[in-house]
C-alpha positions in Angstrom: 66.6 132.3 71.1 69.6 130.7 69.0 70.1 131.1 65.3 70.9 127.8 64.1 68.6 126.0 66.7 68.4 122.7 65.2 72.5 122.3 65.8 72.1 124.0 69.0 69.4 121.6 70.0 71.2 118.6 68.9 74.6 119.5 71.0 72.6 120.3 74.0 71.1 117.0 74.1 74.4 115.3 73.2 75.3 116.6 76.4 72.6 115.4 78.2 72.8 112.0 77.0 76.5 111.9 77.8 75.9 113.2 81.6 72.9 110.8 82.1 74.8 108.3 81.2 78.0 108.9 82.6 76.2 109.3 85.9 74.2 106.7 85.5 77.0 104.3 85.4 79.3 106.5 87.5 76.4 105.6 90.2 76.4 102.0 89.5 80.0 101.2 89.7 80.0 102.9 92.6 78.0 100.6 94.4 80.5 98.7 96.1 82.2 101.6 97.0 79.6 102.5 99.7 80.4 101.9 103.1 78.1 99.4 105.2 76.6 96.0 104.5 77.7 95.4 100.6 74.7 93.3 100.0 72.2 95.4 101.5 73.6 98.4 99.4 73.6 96.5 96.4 69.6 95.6 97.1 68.6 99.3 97.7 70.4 100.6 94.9 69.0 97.8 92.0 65.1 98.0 93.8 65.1 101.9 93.8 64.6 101.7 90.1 61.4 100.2 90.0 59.0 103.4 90.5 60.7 105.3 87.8 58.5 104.5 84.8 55.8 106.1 87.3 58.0 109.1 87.9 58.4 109.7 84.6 54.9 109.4 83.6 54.0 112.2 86.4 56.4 114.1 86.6 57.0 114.8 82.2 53.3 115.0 82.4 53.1 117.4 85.0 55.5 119.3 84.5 56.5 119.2 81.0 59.8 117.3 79.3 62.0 120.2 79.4 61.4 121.2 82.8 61.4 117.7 84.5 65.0 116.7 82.6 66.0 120.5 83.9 64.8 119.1 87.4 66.3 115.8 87.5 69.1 117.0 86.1 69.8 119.7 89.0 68.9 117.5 91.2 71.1 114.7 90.3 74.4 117.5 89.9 73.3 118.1 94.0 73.7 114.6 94.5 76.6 113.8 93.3 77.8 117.1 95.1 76.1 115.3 98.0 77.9 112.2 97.8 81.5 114.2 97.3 81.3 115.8 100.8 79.1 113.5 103.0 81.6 112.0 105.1 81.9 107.9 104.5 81.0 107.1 108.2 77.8 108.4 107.8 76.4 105.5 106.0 72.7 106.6 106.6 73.3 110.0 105.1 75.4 108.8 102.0 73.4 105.8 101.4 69.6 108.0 100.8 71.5 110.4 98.6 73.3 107.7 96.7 69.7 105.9 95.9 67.7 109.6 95.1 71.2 109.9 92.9 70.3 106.4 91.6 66.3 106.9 90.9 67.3 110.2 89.6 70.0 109.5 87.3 67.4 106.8 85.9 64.3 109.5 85.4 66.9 111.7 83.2 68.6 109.2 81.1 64.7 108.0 80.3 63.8 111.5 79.9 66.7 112.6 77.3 65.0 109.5 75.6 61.6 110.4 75.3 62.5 114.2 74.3 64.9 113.6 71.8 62.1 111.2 69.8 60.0 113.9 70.7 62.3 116.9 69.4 63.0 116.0 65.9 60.9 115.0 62.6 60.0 111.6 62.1 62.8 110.6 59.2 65.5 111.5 62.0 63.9 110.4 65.0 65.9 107.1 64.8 69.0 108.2 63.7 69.0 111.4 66.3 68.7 108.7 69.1 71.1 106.6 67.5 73.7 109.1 67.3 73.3 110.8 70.7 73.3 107.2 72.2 76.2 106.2 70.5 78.4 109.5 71.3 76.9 109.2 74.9 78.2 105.3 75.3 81.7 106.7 73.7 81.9 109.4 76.6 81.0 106.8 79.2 84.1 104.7 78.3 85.6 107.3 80.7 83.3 106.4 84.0 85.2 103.8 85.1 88.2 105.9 85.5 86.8 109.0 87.0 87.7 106.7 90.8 91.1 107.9 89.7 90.5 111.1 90.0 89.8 110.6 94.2 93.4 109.8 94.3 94.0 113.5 93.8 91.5 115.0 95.6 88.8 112.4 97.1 85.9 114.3 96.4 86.9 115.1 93.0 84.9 112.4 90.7 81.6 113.4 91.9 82.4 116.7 92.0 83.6 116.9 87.8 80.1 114.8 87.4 78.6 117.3 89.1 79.5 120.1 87.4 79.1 118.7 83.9 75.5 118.1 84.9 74.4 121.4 86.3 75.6 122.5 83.0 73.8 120.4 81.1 70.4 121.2 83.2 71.3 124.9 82.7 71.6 124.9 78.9 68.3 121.6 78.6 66.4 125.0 80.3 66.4 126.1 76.2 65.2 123.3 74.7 61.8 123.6 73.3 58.5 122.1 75.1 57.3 119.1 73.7 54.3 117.8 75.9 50.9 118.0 74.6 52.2 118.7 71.0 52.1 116.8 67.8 55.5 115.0 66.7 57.3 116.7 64.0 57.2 115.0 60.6 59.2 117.0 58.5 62.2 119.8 59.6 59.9 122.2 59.1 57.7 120.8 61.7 60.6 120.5 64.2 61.7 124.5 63.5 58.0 125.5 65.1 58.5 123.9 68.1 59.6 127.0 70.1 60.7 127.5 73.8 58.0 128.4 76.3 60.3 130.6 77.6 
């Protein structure tokens, strides 16, 4: 589909790194933020991260990586969209969207792992990671301050998260299936990994 895929490739999953991560800890400070018991949110937020190393396993085998980060993605930008207009009082409501947010914010940012390793040829495997972990942490400097932005318009950090995701699950649609197929060694390797679609 693109020209100069391998560039293409690596800014699309720069941009997923940077929206898992940004929601990831967008979620996390938020924690406090929830209305109801503080302690009790605190508890279902930290525990609903302990099936997602089984998650992953099913659903990136199931499914394929691309698809499942596609997934996760989508469903996380829905979340966060969730969380904007789901009015505070409704603490049930907001607090079963804010922990699928949570469990799925964790199953992307482990799956923009696994495919970049999986995506590029052995002598760049670690320096790909490095680099789109790196930019990602960078980006996240902002999450802290994106509360600010509710002093505007209160559903508006969620919402800005939001979008940024859906974009990013739009555009991981492209990336090239990696499940059931040998890891690249060499560039060339890398270039015949083609999208399914």
């Amino acid at each position: 589909m693109f020209r100069n895929g391998h560039a293409i490739k690596s800014l699309i999953l720069c941009l997923a790194w940077i929206t898992s991560c940004i929601s990831f800890y967008a979620l996390s400070l938020n924690t406090s933020d929830l209305s109801g018991n503080i302690m009790l949110n605190f508890f279902y937020a930290r525990t609903s991260g302990f099936g997602v190393a089984i998650i992953i396993v099913l659903v990136a085998n199931f499914l394929g990586r691309t698809l499942s980060l596609t997934i996760s993605h989508t469903i996380l930008g829905f979340s966060c969209i969730g969380l904007a207009f789901i009015p505070s009082e409704n603490t049930q409501a907001v607090l079963v969207v804010y922990v699928l947010a949570n469990i799925v914010a964790s199953v992307s940012f482990n799956l923009v792992y696994l495919m970049t390793c999986e995506l590029y040829p052995t002598n760049l495997r670690s320096q790909a990671v490095g680099s789109a972990s790196t930019i990602s942490r960078v980006f996240c400097a902002v999450a802290p301050y994106l509360g600010l932005l509710a002093k505007i318009y209160r559903p508006l950090p969620m919402l800005v998260i939001a979008v940024f995701i859906l974009i990013s699950a739009a555009l991981s649609f492209f990336l090239p299936e990696t499940y059931r197929k040998k890891l690249p060694q060499t560039m060339e390797n890398a270039r015949e990994l083609k999208n399914v679609r």
